[in-house]
C-alpha positions as CSV (number, residue, x, y, z in Angstrom):
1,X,5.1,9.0,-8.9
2,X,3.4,12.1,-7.7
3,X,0.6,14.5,-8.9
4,X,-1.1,16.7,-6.9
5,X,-1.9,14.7,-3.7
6,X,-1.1,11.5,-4.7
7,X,1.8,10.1,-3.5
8,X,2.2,5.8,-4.0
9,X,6.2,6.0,-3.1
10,X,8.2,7.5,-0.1
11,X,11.7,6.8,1.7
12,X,11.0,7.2,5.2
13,X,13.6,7.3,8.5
14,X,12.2,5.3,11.9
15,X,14.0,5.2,15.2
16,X,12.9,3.0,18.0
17,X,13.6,4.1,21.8
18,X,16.3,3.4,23.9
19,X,15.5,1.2,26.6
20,X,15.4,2.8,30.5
21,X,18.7,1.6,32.9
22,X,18.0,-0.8,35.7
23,X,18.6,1.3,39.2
24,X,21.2,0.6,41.6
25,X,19.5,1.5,44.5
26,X,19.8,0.2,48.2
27,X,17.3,0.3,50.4
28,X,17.5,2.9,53.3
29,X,15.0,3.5,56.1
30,X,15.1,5.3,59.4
31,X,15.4,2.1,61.4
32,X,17.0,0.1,58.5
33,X,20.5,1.2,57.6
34,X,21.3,-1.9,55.6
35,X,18.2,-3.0,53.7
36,X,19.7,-4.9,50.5
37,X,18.8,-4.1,46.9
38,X,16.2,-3.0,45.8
39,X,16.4,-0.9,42.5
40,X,14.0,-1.5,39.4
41,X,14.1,-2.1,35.5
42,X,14.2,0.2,33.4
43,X,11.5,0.7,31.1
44,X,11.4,-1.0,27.4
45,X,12.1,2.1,24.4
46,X,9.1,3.0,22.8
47,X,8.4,0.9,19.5
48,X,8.0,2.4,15.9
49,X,4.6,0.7,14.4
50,X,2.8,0.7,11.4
51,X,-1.1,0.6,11.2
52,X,-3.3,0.0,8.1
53,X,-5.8,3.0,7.5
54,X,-9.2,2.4,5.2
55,X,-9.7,6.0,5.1
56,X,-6.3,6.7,3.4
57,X,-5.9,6.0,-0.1
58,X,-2.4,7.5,-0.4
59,X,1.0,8.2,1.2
60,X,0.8,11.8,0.6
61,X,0.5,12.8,4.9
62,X,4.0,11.6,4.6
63,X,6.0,13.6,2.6
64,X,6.3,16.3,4.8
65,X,7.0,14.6,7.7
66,X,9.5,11.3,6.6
67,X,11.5,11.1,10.4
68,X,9.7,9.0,13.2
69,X,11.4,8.2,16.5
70,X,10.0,6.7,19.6
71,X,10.4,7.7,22.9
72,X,13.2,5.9,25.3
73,X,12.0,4.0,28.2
74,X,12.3,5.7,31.3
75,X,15.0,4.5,34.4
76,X,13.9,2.0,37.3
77,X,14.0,3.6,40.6
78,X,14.0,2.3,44.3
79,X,11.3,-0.5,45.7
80,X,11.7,-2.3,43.0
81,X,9.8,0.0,40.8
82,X,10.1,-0.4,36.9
83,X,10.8,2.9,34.9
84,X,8.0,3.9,32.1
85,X,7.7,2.4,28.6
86,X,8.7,4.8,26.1
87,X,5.6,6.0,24.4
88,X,5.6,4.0,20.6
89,X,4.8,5.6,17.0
90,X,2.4,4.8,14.8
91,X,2.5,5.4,11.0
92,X,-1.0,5.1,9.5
93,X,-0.8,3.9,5.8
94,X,-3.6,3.0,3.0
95,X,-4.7,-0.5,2.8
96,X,-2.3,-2.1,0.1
97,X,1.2,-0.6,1.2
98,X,4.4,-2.5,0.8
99,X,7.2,-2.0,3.3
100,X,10.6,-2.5,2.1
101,X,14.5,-2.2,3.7
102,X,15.6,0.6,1.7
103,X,19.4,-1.0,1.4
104,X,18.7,-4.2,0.2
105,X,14.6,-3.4,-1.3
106,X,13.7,-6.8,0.4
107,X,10.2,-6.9,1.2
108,X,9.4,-7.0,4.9
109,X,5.5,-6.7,5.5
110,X,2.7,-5.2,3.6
111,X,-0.7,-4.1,5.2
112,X,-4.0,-5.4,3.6
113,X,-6.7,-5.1,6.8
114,X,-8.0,-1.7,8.0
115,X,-6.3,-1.1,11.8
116,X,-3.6,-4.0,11.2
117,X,-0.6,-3.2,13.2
118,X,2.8,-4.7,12.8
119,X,5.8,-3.8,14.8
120,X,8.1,-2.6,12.5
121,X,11.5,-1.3,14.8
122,X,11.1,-2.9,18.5
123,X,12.1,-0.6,21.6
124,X,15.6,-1.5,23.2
125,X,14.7,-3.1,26.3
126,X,14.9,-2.0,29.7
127,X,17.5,-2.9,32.1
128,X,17.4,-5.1,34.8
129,X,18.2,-3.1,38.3
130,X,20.4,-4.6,40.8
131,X,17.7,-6.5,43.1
132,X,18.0,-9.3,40.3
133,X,22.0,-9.6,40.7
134,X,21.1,-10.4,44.7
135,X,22.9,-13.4,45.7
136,X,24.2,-15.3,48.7
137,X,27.6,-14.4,48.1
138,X,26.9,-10.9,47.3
139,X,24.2,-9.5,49.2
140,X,24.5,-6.3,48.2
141,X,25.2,-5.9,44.7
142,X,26.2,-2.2,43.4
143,X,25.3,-2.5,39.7
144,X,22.6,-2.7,37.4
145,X,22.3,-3.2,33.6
146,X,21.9,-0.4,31.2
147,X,19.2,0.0,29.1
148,X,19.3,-1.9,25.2
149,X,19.7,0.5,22.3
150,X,16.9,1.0,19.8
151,X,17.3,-0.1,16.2
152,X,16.8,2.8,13.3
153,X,17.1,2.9,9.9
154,X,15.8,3.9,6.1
155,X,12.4,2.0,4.5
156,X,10.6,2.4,1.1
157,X,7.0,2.7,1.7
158,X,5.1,1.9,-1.6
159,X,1.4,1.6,-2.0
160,X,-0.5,-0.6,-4.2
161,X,-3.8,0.0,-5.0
162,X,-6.3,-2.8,-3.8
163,X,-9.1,-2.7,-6.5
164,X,-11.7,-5.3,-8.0
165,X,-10.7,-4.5,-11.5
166,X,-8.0,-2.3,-12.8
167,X,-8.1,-0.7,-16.6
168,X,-5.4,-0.9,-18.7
169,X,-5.2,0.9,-21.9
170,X,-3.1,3.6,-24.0
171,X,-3.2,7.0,-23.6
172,X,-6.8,8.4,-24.4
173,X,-8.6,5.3,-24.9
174,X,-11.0,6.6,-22.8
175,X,-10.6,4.9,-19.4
176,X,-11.2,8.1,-17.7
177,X,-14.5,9.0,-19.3
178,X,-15.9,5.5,-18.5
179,X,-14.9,5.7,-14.9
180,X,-16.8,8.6,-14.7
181,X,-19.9,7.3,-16.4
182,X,-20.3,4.2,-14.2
183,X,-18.9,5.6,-11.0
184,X,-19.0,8.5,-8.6
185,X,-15.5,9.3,-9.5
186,X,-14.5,12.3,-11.7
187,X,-11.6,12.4,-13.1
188,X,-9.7,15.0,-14.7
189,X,-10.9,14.0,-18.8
190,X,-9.2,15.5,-21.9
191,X,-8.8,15.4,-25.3
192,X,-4.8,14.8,-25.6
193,X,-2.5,11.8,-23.8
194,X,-1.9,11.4,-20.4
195,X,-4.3,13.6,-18.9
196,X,-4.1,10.5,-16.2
197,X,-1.1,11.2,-14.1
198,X,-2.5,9.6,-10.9
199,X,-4.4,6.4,-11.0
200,X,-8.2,7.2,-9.6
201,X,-10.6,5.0,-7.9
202,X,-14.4,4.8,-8.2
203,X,-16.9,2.1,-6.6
204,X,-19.3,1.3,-9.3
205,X,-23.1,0.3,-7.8
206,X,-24.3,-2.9,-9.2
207,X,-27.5,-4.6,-8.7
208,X,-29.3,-5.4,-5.0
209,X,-26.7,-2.6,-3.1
210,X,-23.9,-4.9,-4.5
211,X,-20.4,-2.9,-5.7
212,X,-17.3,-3.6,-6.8
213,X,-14.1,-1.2,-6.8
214,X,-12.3,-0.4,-10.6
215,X,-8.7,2.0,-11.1
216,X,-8.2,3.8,-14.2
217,X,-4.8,3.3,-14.4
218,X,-2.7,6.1,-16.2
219,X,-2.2,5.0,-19.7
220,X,0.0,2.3,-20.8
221,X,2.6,2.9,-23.9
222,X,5.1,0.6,-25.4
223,X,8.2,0.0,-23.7
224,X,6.5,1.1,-20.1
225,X,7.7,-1.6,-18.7
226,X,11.5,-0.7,-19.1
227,X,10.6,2.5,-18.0
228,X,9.2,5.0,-20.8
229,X,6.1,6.6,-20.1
230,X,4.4,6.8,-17.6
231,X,3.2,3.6,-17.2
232,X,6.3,1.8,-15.8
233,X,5.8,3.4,-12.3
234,X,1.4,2.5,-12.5
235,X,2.0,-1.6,-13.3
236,X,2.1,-2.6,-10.2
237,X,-1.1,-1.2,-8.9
238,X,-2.7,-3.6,-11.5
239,X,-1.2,-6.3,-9.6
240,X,-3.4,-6.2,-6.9
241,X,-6.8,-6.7,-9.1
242,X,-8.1,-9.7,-9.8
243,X,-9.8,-9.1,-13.2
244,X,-8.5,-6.6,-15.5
245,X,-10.2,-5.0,-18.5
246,X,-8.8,-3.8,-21.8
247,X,-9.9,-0.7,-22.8
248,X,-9.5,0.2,-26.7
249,X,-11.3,2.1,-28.7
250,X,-13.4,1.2,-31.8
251,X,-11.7,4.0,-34.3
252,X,-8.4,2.3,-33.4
253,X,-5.6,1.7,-36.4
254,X,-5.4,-2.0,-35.2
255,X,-7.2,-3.5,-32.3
256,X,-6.0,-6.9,-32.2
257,X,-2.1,-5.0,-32.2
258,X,-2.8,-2.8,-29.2
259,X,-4.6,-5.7,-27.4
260,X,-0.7,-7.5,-27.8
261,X,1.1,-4.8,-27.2
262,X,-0.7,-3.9,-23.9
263,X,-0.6,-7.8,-22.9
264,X,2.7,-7.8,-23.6
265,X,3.9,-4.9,-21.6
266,X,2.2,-6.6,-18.9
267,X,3.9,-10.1,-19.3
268,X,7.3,-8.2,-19.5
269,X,6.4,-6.5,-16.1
270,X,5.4,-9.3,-14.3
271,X,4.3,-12.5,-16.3
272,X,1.8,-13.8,-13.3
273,X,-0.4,-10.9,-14.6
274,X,-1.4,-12.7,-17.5
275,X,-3.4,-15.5,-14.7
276,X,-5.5,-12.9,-14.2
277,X,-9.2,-12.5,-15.5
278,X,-9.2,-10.5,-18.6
279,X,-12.5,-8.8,-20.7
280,X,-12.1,-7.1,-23.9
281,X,-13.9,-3.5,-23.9
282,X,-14.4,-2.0,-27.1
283,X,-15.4,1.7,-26.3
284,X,-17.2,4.3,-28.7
285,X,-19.9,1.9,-29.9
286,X,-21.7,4.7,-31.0
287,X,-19.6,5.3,-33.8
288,X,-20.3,1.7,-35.1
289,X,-23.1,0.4,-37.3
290,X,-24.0,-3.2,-37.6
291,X,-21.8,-4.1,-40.5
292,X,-18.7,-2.3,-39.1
293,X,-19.0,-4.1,-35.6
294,X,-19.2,-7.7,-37.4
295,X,-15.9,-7.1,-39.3
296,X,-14.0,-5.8,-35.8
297,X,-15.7,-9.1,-34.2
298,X,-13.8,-10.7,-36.5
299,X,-10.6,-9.4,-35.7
300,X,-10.7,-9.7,-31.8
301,X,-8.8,-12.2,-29.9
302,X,-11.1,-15.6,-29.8
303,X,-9.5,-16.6,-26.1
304,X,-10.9,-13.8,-23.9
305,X,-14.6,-12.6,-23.6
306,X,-15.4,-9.0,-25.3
307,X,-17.9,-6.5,-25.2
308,X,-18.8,-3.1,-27.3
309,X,-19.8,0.0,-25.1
310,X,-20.4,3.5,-25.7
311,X,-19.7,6.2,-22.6
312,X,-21.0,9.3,-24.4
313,X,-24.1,7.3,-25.6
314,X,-24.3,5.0,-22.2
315,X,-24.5,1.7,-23.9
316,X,-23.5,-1.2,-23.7
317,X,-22.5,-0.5,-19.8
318,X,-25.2,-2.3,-17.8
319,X,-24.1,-5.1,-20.0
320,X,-20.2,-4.7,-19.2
321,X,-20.9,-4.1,-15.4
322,X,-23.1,-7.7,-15.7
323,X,-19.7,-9.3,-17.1
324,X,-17.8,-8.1,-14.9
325,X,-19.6,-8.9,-12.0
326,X,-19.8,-12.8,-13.1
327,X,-16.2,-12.4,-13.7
328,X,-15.3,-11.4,-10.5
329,X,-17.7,-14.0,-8.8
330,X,-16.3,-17.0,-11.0
């Protein structure tokens, strides 16, 4: 999924270098007409690597440029002396990204630490040259080994987002506006579904120059997990938080139905989601009086903790930060 310039998804082409032939050289001085062997490896082809990057939080640098291929080795030459290594490639990516084998989608690596490097296509390696083929029934042997060929091929490159807590609600429930409210983030906030078509990240300041980080995640509708929506393509970045908070609004039809719609869509997705920490958020508190909040109490789910906050009014949110906190510290 795509908007503006963020990119989570990207096919990608990598080629590792060939490695450098081995020489067959004799060795030949003024005084020396019949020196023996004496010709080098080749160096090894340069290797295609990718590196983790805390600065990036998207894949976007790469789709203009999807084709990486690393330099060959160079040759050996006389005394004995080894070609170059072929210079390698790195691919910077945001913490969080999943490399896959775009024929078979298996999973090969995924990068979690800022400047973690994993070889991801090795250079062919160099050849041996013919001072290693020296023997005493052949003194002088005229041949040396070619360098290996380099391996190349298609990956999937697909990021998920590494976040404290992720929000999950429907369209317009108001995620955005809260994310703005209790982070540094600002997000693009409408009156109409799906203004969200790129999840967003804010770090929300806590007490004693503590933080955690929290996605808005674009909103969820029923049947995203079998693809309608917009959502479908957004569920996995929720699988990388460890607490996640429902966000519904207070002038909702039916809480307690769009709290089992959303937990279902989530358990059809990926069922290990439901292990995760879960808080309750009911949002325009301002429109609520005493009376009115006692008879939505009663409807909410008794197994999960829930909390009543206003954006617009700024209530309630020192409060839901608090839970949150201890939720994330359990």
């Amino acid at each position: 999924m795509t908007e503006g310039n963020f990119v989570d998804y990207i096919k990608v082409f990598a080629s590792s270098g060939k490695g450098g032939s081995g020489s067959m050289h004799l060795h030949r001085e003024k005084f020396i007409t019949k020196g023996g062997p004496d010709g080098g490896d080749g160096g090894r082809g340069g290797h295609v690597i990718i590196r983790g990057d805390k600065n990036m939080w998207t894949l976007f640098h790469l789709k203009f440029k999807r084709h990486f291929r690393a330099d060959h080795g160079g040759s050996g030459s006389k005394s004995r002396s080894t070609g170059h290594d072929g210079n390698d490639v790195y691919v910077n990516v945001p913490l969080g990204t999943i490399i896959r084998d775009s024929e078979t989608n298996e999973i090969l690596f995924e990068i979690t630490k800022d400047q973690e490097e994993v070889v991801l296509l090795r250079g062919g390696k160099g050849g041996l040259g013919n001072w290693h083929f020296k023997s005493s029934t052949n003194q002088t042997p005229r041949y040396a080994q070619p360098g290996m060929d380099g391996a190349d091929g298609w990956f999937l490159l697909e990021l998920k987002l590494l976040a404290d807590v992720g929000l999950v609600g429907f369209p317009n429930a108001g995620k955005s506006t809260l994310l703005s409210v209790i982070t540094s983030a600002k997000p693009k906030i409408a009156d109409y579904a799906f203004t969200t078509l790129k999840p967003n990240l804010g770090i929300v300041e806590y007490r004693d120059f503590k933080s955690f980080v929290i996605a808005d995640i674009p909103g969820i509708i029923e049947g995203a997990a079998e693809g309608k929506g917009l959502g479908h393509r957004f569920l996995r970045h929720i699988e990388r938080n460890s607490t996640l908070l429902f966000l519904i609004p207070a002038d909702s039809e039916d809480i307690l139905k769009e709290y089992k719609i959303l937990l279902n869509e989530l358990r059809t997705h990926n069922p290990e989601l439901l292990d995760k920490n879960r808080l309750l958020a009911i949002s325009k508190d301002d429109m609520l009086d005493d009376e009115l909040r006692a008879e939505i109490t009663k409807e909410l789910p008794k197994e999960i903790p829930h909390i009543f906050f206003s954006s617009i009014a700024q209530t309630g949110l020192t409060e839901l930060k608090d839970q949150l906190w201890k939720m994330l510290n359990e």
